[in-house]
C-alpha positions, 0 to 999 in steps of 0.5 A: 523509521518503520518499514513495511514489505506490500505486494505492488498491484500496480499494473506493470509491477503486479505482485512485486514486492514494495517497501514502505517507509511509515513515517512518510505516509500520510494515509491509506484508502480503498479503491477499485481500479478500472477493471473492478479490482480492489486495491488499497493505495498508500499516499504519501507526505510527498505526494506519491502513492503506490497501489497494494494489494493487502487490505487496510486491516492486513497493512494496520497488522503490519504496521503494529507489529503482528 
């Protein structure tokens, strides 16, 4: 199990922290929200998903260790 700390940037839960377990998550997109601002969401093998504000690159780095 490998766990990663993102920042939220779900409206509500701006910039709180957020813990990610990798092995349950199935992918990562891009997305802009309603008022333009970009966010990545992590969507997970049971179906849930969390925006964050880090970038696909930023969480790859995490993921591999750096």
């Amino acid at each position: 199990m490998k766990l990663i700390r993102l920042t939220n940037a779900t409206k509500g839960r701006i910039g709180e922290g957020l813990i990610l377990n990798t092995d349950l998550i199935a992918s990562f997109f891009e997305h802009s929200q309603e008022d333009g601002t970009k966010v990545t969401v992590a969507y997970g093998m049971n179906g849930n998903s969390w925006e964050v504000s880090e970038t696909i690159d930023e969480i790859m780095e995490k993921t591999n260790g750096n």
